[in-house]
C-alpha positions as CSV (number, residue, x, y, z in Angstrom):
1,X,102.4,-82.2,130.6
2,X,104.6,-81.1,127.7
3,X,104.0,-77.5,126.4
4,X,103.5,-76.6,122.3
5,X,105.3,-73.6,121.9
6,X,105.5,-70.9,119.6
7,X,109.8,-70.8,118.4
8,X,111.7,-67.3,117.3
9,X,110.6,-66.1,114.6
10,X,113.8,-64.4,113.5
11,X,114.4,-60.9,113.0
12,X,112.1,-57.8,112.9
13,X,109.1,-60.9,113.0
14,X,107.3,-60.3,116.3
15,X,103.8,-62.6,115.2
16,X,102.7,-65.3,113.3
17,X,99.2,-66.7,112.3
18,X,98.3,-70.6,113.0
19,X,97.7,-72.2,109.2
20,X,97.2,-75.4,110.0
21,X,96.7,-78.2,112.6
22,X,98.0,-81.4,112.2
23,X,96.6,-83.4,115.1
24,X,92.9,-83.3,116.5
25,X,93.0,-83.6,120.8
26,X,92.9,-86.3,122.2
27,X,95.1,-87.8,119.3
28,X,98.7,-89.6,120.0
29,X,101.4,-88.3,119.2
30,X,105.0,-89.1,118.5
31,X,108.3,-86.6,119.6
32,X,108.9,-84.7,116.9
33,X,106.1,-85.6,114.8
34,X,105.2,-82.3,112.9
35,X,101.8,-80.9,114.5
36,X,101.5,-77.2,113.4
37,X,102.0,-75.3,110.7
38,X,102.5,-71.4,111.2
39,X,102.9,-68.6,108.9
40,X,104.6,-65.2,109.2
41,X,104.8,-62.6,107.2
42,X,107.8,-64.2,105.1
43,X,107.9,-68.1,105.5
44,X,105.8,-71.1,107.2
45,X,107.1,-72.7,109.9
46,X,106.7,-76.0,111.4
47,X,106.4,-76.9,114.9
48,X,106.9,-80.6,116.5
49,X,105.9,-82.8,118.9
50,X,107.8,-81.7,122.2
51,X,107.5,-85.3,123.7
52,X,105.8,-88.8,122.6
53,X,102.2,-88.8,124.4
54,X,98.7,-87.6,123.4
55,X,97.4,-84.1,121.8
56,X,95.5,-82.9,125.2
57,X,94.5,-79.2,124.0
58,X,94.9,-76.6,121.3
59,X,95.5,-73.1,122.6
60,X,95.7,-71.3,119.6
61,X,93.2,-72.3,116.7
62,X,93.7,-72.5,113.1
63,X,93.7,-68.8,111.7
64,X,94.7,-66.9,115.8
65,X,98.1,-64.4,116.1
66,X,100.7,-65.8,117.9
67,X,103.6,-64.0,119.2
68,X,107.2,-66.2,120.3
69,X,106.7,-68.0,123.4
70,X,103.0,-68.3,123.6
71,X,101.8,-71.6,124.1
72,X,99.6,-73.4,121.2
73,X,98.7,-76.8,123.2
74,X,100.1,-79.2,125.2
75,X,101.1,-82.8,125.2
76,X,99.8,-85.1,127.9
77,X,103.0,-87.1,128.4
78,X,103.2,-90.9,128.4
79,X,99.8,-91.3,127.0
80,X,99.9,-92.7,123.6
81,X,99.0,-95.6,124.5
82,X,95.3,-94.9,125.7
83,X,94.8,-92.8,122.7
84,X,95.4,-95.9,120.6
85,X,92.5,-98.0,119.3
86,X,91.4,-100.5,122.3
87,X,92.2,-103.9,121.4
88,X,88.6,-105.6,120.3
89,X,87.2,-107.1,123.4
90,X,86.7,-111.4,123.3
91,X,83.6,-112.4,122.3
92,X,81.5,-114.4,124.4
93,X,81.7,-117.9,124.8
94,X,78.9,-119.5,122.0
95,X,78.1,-123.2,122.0
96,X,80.9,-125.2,119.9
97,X,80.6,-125.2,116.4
98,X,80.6,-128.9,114.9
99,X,83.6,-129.9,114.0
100,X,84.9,-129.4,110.7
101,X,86.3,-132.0,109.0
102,X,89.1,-129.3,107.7
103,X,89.8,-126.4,108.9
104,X,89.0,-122.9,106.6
105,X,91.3,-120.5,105.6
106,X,91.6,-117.5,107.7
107,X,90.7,-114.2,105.3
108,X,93.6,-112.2,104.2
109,X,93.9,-108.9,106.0
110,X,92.4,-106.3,103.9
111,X,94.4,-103.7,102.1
112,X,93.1,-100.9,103.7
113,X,94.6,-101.8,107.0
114,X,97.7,-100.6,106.1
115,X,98.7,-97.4,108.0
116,X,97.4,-94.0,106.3
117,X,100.0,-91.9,105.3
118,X,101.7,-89.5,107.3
119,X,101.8,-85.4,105.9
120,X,103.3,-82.5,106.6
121,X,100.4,-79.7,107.3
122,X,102.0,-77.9,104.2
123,X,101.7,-81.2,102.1
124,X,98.2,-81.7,103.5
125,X,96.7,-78.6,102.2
126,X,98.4,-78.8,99.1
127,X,96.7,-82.3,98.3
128,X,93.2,-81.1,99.5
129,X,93.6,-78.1,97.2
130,X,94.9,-79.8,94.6
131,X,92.5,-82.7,95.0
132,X,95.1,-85.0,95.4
133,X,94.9,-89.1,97.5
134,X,97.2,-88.6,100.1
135,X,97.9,-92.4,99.7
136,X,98.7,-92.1,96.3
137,X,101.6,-89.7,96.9
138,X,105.2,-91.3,97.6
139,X,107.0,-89.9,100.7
140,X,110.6,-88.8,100.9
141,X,110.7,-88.0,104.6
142,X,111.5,-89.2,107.5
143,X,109.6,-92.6,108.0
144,X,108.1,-92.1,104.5
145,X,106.5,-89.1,105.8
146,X,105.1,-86.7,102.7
147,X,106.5,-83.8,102.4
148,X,105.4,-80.6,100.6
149,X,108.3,-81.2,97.7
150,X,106.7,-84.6,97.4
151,X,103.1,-83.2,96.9
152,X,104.4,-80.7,94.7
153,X,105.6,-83.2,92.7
154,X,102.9,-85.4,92.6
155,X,100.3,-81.5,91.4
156,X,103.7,-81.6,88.6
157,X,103.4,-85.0,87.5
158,X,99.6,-84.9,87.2
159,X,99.2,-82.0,85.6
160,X,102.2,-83.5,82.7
161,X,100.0,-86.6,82.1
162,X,97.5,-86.6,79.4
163,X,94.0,-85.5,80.2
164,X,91.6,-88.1,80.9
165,X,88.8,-88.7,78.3
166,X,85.8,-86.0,78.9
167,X,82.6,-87.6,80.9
168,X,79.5,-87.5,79.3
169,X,77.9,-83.8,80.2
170,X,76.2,-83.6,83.3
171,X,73.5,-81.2,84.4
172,X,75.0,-77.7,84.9
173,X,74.9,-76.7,88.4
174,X,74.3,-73.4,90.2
175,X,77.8,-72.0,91.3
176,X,78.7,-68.8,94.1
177,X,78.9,-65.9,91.8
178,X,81.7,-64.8,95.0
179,X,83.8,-66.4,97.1
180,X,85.5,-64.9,100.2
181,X,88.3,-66.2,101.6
182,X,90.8,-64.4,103.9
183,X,94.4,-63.5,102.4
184,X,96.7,-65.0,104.5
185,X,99.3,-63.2,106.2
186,X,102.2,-63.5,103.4
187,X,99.5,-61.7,100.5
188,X,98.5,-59.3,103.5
189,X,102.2,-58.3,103.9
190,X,103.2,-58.1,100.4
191,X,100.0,-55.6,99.7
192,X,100.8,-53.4,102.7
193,X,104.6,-53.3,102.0
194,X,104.0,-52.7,98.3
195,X,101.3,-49.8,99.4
196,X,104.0,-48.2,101.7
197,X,106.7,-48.1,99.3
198,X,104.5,-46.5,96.8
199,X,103.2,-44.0,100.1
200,X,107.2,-43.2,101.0
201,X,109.2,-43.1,98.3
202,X,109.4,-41.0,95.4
203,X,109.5,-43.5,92.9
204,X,110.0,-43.0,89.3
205,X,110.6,-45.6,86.5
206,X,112.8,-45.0,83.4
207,X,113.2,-47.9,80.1
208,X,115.9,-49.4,77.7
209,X,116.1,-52.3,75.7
210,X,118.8,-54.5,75.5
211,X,119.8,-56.7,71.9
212,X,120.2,-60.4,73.5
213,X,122.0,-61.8,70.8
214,X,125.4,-61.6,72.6
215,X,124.1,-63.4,74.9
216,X,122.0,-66.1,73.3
217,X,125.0,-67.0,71.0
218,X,127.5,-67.2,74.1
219,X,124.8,-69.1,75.9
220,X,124.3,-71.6,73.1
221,X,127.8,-72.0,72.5
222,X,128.9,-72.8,76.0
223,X,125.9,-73.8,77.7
224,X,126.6,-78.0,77.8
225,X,130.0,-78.0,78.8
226,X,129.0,-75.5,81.5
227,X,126.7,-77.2,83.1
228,X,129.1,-80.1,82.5
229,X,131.8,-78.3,84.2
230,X,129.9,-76.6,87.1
231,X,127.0,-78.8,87.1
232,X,124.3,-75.7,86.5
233,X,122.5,-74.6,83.6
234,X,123.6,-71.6,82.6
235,X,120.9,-69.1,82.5
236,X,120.4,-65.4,81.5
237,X,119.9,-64.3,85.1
238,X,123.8,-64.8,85.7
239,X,124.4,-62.6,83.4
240,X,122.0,-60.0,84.6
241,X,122.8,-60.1,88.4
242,X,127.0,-59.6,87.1
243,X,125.6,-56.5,84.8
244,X,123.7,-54.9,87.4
245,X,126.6,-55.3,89.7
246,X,129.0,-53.8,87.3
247,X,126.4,-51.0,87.1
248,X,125.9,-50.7,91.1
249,X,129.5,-50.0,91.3
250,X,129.0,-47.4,88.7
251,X,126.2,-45.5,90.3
252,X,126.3,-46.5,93.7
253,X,123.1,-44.2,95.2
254,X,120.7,-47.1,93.6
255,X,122.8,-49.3,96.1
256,X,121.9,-47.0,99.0
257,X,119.4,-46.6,101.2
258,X,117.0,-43.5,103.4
259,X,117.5,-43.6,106.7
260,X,115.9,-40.9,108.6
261,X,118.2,-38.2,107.5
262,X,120.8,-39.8,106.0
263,X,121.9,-42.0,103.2
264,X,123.7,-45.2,103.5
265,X,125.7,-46.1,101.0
266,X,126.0,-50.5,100.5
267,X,129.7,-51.2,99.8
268,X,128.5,-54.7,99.6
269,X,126.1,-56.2,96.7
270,X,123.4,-58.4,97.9
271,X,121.1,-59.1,95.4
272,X,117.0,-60.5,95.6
273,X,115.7,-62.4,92.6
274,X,112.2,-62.4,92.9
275,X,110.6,-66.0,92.9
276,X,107.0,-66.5,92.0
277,X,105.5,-69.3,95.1
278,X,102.0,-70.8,95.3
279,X,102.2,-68.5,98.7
280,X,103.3,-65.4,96.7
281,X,106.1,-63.2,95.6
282,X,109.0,-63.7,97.8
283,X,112.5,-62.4,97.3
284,X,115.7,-64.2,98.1
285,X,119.0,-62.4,98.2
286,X,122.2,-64.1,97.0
287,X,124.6,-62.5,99.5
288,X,128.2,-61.0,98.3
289,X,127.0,-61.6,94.8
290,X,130.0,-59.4,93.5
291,X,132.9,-62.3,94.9
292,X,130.6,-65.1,93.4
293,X,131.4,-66.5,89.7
294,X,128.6,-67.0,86.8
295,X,128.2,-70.5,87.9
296,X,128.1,-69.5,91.4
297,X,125.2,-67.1,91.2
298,X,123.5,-69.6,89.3
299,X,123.7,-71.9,91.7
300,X,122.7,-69.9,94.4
301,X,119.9,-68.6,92.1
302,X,119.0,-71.9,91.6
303,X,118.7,-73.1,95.3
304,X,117.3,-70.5,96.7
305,X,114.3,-70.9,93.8
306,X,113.9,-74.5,95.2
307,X,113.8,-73.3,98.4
308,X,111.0,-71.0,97.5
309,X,109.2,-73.4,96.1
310,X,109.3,-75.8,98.8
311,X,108.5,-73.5,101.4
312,X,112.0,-74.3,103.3
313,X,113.4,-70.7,102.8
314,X,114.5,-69.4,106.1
315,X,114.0,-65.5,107.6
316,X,117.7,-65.1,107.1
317,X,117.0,-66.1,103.0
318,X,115.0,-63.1,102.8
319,X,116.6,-60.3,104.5
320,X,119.1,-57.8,104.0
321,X,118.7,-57.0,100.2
322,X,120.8,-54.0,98.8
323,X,119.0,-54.2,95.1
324,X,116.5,-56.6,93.8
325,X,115.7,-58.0,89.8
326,X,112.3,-59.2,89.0
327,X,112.1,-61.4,85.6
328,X,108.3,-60.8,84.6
329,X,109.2,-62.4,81.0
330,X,108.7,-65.5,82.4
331,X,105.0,-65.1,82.5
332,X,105.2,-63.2,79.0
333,X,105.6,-59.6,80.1
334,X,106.6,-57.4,77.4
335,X,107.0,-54.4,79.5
336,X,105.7,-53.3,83.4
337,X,106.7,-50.7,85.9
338,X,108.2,-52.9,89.2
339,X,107.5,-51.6,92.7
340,X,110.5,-50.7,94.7
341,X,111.2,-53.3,97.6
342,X,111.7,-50.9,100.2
343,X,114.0,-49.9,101.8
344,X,115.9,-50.3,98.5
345,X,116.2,-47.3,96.2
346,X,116.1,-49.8,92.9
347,X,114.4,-52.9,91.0
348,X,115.3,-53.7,87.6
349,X,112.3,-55.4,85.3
350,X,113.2,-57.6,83.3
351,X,110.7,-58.9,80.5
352,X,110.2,-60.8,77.5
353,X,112.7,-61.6,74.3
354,X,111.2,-60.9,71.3
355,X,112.4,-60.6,67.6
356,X,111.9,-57.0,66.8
357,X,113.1,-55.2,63.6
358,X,116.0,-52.9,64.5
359,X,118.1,-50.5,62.9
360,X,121.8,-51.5,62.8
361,X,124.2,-49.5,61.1
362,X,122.0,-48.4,58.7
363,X,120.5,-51.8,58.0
364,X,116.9,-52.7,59.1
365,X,117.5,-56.0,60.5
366,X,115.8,-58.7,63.1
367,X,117.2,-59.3,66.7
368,X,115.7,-60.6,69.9
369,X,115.4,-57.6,72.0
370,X,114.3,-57.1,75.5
371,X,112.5,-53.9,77.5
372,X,114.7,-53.2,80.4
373,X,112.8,-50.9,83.6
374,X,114.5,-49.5,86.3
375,X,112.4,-48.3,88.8
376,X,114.2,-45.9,91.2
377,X,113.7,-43.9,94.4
378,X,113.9,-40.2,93.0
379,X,115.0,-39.0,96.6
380,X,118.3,-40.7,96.1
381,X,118.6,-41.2,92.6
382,X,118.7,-39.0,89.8
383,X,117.8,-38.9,86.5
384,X,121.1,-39.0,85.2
385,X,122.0,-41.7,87.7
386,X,119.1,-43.9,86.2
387,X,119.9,-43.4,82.8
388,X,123.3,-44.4,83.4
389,X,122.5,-47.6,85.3
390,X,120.2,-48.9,82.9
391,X,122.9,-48.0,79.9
392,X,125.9,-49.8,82.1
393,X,123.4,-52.9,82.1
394,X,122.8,-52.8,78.4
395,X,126.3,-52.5,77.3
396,X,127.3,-55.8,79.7
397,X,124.5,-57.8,78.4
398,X,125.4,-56.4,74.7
399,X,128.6,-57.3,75.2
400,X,129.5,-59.8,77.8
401,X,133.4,-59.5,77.9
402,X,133.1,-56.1,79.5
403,X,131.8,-58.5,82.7
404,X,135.2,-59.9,82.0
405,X,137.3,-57.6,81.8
406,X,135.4,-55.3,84.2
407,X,135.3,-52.6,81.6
């Protein structure tokens, strides 16, 4: 007998909740065939077959707290084979049929004998939320197994094809007016660590805007033979991770932290980009950001996104932040107040572009302009301090060479 059992968690993790089962007991199993999906606060987790056999128990159902080292089931070793479907017995011996005078063509094997497709517990759940055929999805894994990229993909490529045409109306039915259903534990944690860090610090959020035509035009100048040369689109949040790091430098308490009495100062810069998940917010930091080029901190920017979105970050993807930038223009904010990621003592908002008229030299004149927040622990970071941040930022973004020449 081969014991399930629950893996580290990582750092400052000490539980997990059970999402999903893969297998039902008494089901075979292959060695390290995926069987159970948990979820902590930060990531899911997968855990495998520890041996080929058959699924003989479940420990810990779908939605009990696990801590590391508990058991979840246990694999009856050696077993698969009695699990399998019994070979159909002979029939019994019937008087001989006449002979025939040619002998009929045996019926080709139905399609639906071929062997269901295999999913990961993440892909699984995505398909029956999404309402997608499992057998219709195309697997990259291992043994064509479907992973949670490939069902993502398939909820992408569904929702880019042309609508069907409308059925004829059917009678309306009665719905719920409500519908419960439990937050799991990544939505629990985000609302009790937002809650907290609005309960501890002193936080206080001050505005610019920021003229993104310097930008824009550099951008559109440069942006193909960049992504030529480095083989990344060049994107605006670069340029916003290098300002705010010529700005860190600048005002360094909104790189510190509180700790009990005292203040730590970060003489490193490692920054979390907030990435919208099906799961939730989740924030991966781009460690040493300030020794890392533009392309460089695009392309970590850009992998650690996928990641997000594939559910394969890891604990040590999330941890260890010094400051964090959340892009809410995406989803067509024009201005919001961002909630500190605690322990850190800043967040910058970032928000929409839009053409605004401005006055420029004298001259009313259109420009695509963006709100700019910094939200800011007061207990570290002044007023003053704040102000000068968020004025550091502008005057990179307004005008780029000063990331160049570190000016």
């Amino acid at each position: 007998m081969a014991d399930i059992m629950t893996p580290a968690l990582g750092e400052s993790v000490s539980e997990a909740t059970v999402a999903r089962w893969a297998k039902k007991p008494g089901e075979a199993v292959r060695k390290d065939e995926i069987l159970v999906e948990l979820e902590t606060d930060k990531v899911s987790l997968e855990v495998a077959a520890p041996a080929d056999g058959v699924l003989e128990s479940i420990s810990a159902e779908e939605g009990a707290t696990v801590e590391p080292g508990a058991v979840l089931g246990r694999v009856k070793e050696g077993a698969a084979a009695a699990a399998a479907p019994a070979s159909a017995p002979a029939p019994a011996s019937t008087p001989a049929a006449p002979k025939a005078t040619k002998p009929a063509p045996a019926p080709a094997a139905p399609a639906a004998a071929a062997a269901a497709p295999v999913l990961a517990p993440s892909a699984q759940r995505i398909a029956t939320e999404g309402g997608l055929d499992p057998a219709a999805i195309p697997g990259s894994g291992k043994g064509g197994r479907v992973t949670k990229a490939d069902a993502m993909a398939a909820l992408e490529a569904r929702a880019a094809a042309p609508p069907p045409a409308p059925a004829p109306a059917a009678p309306r039915e009665a719905h719920a007016r409500e519908e419960r259903i439990r937050m799991t534990r990544l939505r629990q944690t985000i609302a009790r660590r937002l809650k907290e860090a609005q309960q501890t610090a002193a936080m206080l959020t001050t505005f610019n805007e920021v003229d993104m035509s310097a930008v824009m035009a550099l951008r559109n100048t440069y942006k193909d033979a960049f992504e030529k040369t480095h083989g990344v689109k060049m994107g605006f949040m670069g340029f916003f991770v290098r300002a705010c790091i010529h700005a860190l430098k600048a005002v360094p308490e909104v790189n510190a932290e509180i700790d009990g009495q005292d203040l730590i100062y970060k003489n490193h810069y490692d920054i979390g980009v907030a990435v919208g998940t099906e799961r939730g917010l989740v924030v991966p930091v781009v460690r040493d950001a300030d020794t890392l080029s533009l392309a460089g901190v695009e392309k970590a920017i850009g992998d650690l996104g996928k990641k997000a979105r594939d559910g394969a970050l890891a604990l040590d993807d999330l941890q260890g932040g010094t400051f964090t930038i959340s892009n809410g223009g995406v989803y067509g904010s024009l201005m919001s107040t961002p909630i500190l990621n605690a322990p850190q003592s800043g967040i910058l908002g970032m928000h929409k572009i839009q053409e605004r008229p401005v006055a420029v030299n004298g001259q009313v004149v259109i420009r695509p302009m963006m709100y700019l927040a910094l939200s800011y622990d007061h207990r570290i970071v002044d007023g003053q301090g704040a102000v000068t941040f968020l004025v550091r930022v502008k005057e990179a973004i307004e005008d780029p060479q000063r990331l160049l020449l570190d000016i």
